[in-house]
Chimera marker file (.cmm) of the C-alpha trace (Angstrom):
<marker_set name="trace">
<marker id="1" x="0.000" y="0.000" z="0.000" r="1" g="1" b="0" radius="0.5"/>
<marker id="2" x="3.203" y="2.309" z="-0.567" r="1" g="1" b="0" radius="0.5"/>
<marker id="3" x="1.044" y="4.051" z="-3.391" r="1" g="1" b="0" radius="0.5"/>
<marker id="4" x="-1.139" y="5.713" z="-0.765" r="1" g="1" b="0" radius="0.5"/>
<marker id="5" x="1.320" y="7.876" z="0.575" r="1" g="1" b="0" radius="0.5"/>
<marker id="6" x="1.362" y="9.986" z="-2.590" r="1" g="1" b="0" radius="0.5"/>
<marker id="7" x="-2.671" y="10.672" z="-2.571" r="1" g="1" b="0" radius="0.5"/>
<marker id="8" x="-3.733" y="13.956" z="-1.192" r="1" g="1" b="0" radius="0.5"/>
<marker id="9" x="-6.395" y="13.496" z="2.249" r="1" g="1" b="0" radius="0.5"/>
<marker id="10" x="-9.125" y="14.618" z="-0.240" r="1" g="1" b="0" radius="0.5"/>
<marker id="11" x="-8.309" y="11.940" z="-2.773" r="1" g="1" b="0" radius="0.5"/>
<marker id="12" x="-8.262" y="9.772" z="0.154" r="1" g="1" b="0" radius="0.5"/>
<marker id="13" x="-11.658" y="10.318" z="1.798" r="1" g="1" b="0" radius="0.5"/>
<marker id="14" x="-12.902" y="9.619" z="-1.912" r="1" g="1" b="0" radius="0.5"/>
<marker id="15" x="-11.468" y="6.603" z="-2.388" r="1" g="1" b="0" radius="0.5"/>
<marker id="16" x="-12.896" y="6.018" z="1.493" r="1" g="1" b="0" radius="0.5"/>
<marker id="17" x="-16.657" y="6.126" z="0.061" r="1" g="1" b="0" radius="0.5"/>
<marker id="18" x="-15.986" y="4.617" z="-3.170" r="1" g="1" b="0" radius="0.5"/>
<marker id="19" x="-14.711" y="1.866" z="-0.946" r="1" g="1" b="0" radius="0.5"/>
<marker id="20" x="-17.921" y="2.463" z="1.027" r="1" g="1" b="0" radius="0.5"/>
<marker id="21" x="-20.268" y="1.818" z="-2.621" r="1" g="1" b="0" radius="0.5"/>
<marker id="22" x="-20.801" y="5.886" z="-2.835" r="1" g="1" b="0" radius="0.5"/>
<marker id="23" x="-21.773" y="7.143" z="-6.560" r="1" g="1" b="0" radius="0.5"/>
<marker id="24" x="-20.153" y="10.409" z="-7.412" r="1" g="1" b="0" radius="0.5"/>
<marker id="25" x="-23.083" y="12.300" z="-6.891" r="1" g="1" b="0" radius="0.5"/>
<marker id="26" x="-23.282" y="10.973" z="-3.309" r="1" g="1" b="0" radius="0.5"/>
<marker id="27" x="-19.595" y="11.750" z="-3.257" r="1" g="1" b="0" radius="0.5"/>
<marker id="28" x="-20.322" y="15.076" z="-4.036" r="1" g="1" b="0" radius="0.5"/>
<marker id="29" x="-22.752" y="15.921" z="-2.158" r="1" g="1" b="0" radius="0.5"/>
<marker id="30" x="-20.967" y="14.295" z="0.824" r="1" g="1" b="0" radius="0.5"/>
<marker id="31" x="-17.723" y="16.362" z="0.758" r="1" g="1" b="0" radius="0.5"/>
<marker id="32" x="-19.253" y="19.474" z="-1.069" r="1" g="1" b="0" radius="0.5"/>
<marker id="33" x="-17.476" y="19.743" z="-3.894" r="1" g="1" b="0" radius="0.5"/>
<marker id="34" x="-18.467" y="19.625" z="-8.042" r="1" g="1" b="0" radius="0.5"/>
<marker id="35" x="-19.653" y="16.714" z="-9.504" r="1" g="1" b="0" radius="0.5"/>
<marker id="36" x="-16.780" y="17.240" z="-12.026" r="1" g="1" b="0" radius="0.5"/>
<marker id="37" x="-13.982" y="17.365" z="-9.385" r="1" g="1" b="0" radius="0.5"/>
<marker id="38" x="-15.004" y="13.880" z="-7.915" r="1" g="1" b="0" radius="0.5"/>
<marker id="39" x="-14.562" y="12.570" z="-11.533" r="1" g="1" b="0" radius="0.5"/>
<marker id="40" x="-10.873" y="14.485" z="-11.468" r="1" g="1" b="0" radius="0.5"/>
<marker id="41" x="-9.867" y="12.790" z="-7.945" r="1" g="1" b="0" radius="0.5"/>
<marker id="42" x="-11.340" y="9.377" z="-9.424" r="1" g="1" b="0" radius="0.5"/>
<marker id="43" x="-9.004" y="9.444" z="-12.817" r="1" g="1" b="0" radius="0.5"/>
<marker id="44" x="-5.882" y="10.740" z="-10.722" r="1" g="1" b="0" radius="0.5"/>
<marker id="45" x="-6.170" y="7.581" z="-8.129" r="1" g="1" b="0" radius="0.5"/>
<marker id="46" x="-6.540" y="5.520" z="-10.969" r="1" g="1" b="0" radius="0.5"/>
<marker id="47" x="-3.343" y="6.917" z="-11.940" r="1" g="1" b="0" radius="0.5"/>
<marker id="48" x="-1.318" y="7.132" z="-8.841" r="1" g="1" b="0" radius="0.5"/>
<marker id="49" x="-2.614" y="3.482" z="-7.928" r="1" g="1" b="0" radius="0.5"/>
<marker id="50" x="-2.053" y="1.750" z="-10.704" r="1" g="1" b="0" radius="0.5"/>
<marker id="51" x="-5.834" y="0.389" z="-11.039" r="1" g="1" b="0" radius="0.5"/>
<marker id="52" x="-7.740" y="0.827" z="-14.059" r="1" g="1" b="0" radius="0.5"/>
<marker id="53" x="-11.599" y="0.360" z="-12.287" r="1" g="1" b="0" radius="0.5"/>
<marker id="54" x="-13.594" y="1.986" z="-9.983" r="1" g="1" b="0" radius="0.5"/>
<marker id="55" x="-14.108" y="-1.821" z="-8.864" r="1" g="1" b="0" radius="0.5"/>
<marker id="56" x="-10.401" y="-2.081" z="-7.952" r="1" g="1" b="0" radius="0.5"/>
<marker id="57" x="-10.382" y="1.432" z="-6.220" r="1" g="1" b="0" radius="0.5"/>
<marker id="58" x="-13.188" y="-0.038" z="-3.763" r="1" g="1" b="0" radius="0.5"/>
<marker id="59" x="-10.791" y="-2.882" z="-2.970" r="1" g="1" b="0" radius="0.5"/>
<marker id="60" x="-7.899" y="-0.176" z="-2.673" r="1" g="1" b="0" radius="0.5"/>
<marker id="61" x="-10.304" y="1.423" z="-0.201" r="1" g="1" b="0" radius="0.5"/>
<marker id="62" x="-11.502" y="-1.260" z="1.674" r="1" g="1" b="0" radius="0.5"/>
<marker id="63" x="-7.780" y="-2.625" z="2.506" r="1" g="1" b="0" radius="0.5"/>
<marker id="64" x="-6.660" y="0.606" z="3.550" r="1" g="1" b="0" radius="0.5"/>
<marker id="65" x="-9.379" y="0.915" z="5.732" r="1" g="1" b="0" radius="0.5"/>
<marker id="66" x="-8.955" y="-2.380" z="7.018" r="1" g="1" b="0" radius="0.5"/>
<marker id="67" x="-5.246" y="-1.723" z="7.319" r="1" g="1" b="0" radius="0.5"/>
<marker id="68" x="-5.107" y="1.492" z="8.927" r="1" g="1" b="0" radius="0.5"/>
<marker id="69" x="-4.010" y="1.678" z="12.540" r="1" g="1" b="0" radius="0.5"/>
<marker id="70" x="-5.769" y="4.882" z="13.127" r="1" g="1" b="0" radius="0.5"/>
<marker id="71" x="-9.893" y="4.004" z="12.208" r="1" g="1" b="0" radius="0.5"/>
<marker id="72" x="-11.869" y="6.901" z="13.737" r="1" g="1" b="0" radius="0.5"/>
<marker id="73" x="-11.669" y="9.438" z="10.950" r="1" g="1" b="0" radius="0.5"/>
<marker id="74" x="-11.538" y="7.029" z="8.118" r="1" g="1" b="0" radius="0.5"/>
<marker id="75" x="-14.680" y="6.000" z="9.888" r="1" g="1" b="0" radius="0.5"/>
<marker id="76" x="-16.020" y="9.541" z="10.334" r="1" g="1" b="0" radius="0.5"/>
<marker id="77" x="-15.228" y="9.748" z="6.273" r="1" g="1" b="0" radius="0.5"/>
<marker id="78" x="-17.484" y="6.938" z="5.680" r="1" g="1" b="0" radius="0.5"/>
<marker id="79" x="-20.496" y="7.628" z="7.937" r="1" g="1" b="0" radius="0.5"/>
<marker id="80" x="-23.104" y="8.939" z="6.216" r="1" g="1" b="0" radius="0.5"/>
<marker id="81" x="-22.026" y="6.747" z="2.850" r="1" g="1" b="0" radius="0.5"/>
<marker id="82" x="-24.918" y="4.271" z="3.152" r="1" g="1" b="0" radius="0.5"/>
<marker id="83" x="-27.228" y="6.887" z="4.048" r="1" g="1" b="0" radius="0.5"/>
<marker id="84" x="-26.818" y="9.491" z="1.512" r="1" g="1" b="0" radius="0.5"/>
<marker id="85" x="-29.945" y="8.848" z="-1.020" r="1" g="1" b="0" radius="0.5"/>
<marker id="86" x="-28.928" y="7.658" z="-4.715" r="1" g="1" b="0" radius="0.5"/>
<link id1="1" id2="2" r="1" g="1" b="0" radius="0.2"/>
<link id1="2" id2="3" r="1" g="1" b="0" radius="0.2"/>
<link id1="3" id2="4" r="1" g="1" b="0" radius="0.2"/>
<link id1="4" id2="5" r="1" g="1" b="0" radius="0.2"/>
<link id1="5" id2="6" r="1" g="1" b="0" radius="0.2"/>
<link id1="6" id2="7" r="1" g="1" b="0" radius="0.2"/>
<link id1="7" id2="8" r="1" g="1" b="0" radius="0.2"/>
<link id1="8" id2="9" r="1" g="1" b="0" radius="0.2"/>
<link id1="9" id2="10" r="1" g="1" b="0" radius="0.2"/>
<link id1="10" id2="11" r="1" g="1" b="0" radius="0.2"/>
<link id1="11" id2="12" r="1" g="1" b="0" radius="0.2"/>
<link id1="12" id2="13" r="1" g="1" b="0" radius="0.2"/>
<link id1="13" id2="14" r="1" g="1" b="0" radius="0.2"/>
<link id1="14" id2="15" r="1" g="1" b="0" radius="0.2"/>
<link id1="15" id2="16" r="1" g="1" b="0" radius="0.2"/>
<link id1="16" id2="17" r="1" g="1" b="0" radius="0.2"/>
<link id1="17" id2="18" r="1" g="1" b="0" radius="0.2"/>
<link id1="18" id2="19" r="1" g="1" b="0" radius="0.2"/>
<link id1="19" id2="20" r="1" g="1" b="0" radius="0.2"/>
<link id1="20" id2="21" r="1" g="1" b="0" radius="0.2"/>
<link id1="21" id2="22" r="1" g="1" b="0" radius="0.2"/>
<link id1="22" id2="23" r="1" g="1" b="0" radius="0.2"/>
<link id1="23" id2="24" r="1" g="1" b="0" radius="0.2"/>
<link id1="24" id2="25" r="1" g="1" b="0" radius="0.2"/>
<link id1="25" id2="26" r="1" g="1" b="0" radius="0.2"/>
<link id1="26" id2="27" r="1" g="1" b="0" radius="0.2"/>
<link id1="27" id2="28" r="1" g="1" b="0" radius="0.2"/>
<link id1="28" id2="29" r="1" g="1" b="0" radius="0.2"/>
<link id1="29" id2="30" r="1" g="1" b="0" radius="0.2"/>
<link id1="30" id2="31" r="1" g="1" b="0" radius="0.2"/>
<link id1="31" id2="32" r="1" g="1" b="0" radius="0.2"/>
<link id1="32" id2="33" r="1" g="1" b="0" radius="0.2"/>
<link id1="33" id2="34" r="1" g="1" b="0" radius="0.2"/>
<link id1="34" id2="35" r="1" g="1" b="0" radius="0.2"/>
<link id1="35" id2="36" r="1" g="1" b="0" radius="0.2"/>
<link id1="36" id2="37" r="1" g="1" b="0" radius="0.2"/>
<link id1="37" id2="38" r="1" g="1" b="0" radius="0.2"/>
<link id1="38" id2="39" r="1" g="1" b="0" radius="0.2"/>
<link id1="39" id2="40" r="1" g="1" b="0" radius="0.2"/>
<link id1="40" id2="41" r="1" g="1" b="0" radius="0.2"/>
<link id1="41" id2="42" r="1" g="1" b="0" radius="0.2"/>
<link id1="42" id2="43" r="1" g="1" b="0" radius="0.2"/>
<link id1="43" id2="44" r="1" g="1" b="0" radius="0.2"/>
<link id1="44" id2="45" r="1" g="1" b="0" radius="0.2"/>
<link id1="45" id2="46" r="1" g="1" b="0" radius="0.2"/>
<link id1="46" id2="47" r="1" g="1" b="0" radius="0.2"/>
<link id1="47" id2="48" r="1" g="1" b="0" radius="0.2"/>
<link id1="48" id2="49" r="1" g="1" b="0" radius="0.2"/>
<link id1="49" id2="50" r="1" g="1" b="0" radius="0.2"/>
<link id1="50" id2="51" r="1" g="1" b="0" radius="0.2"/>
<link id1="51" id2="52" r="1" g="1" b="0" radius="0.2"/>
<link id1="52" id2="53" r="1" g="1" b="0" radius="0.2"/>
<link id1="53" id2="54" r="1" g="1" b="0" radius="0.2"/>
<link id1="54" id2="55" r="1" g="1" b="0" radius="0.2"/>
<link id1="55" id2="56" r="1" g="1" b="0" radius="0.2"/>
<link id1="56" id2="57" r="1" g="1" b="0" radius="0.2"/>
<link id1="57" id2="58" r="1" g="1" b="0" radius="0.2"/>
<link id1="58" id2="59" r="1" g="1" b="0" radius="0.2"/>
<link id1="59" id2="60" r="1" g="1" b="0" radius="0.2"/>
<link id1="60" id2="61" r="1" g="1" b="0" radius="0.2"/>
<link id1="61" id2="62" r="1" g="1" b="0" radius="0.2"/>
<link id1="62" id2="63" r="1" g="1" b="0" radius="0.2"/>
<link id1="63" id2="64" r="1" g="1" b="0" radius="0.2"/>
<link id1="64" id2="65" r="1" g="1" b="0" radius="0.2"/>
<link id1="65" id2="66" r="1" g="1" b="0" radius="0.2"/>
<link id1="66" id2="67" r="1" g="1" b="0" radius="0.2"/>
<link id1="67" id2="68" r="1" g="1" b="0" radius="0.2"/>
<link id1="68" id2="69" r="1" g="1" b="0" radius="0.2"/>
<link id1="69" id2="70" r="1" g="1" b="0" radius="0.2"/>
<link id1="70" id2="71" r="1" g="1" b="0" radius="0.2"/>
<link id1="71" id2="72" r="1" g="1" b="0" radius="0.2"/>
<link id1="72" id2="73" r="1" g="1" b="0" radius="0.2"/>
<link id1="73" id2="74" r="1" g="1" b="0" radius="0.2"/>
<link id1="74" id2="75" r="1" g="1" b="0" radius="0.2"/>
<link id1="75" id2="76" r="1" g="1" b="0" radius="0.2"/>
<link id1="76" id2="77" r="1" g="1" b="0" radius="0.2"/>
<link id1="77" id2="78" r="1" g="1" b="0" radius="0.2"/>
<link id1="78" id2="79" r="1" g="1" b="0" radius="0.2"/>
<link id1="79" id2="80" r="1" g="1" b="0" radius="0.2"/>
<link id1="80" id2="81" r="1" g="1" b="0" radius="0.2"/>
<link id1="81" id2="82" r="1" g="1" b="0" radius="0.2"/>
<link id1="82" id2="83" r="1" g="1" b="0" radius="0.2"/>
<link id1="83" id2="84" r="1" g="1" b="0" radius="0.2"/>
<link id1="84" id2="85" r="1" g="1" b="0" radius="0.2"/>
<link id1="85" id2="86" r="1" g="1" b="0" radius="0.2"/>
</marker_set>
């Protein structure tokens, strides 16, 4: 997971919810920001991370957040995911 170090904290709490099963407009609307700029964040982790699916970011996701030593404000990223309407 050495990749990870070079992703900025916003590129991280969107790979958090994609992990979580977030569209972009959830995304969005979750962290406040353009429709437009979720799609930037998503191409540029593609491209830092070496994946080339939004299916593989979720896994990216997932094992950081299962990795992570330090859970409570992953966890505060992802709150909210399942509940934001589609």
């Amino acid at each position: 997971m050495g990749r990870l170090t070079s992703i900025t904290r916003r590129q991280e709490e969107v790979l958090l919810l994609i992990a979580a099963g977030a569209t972009n407009s959830q995304i969005h609307r979750r962290l406040g920001i353009a429709e437009t700029t979720v799609e930037n964040h998503i191409k540029e982790l593609k491209y830092r991370l070496w994946v080339e699916s939004r299916a593989f970011l979720a896994i990216v996701g997932y094992l950081h957040l299962m990795n992570s030593s330090v859970l409570g404000e992953e966890e505060a990223v992802l709150a909210g995911a399942d509940t934001e309407e589609s």
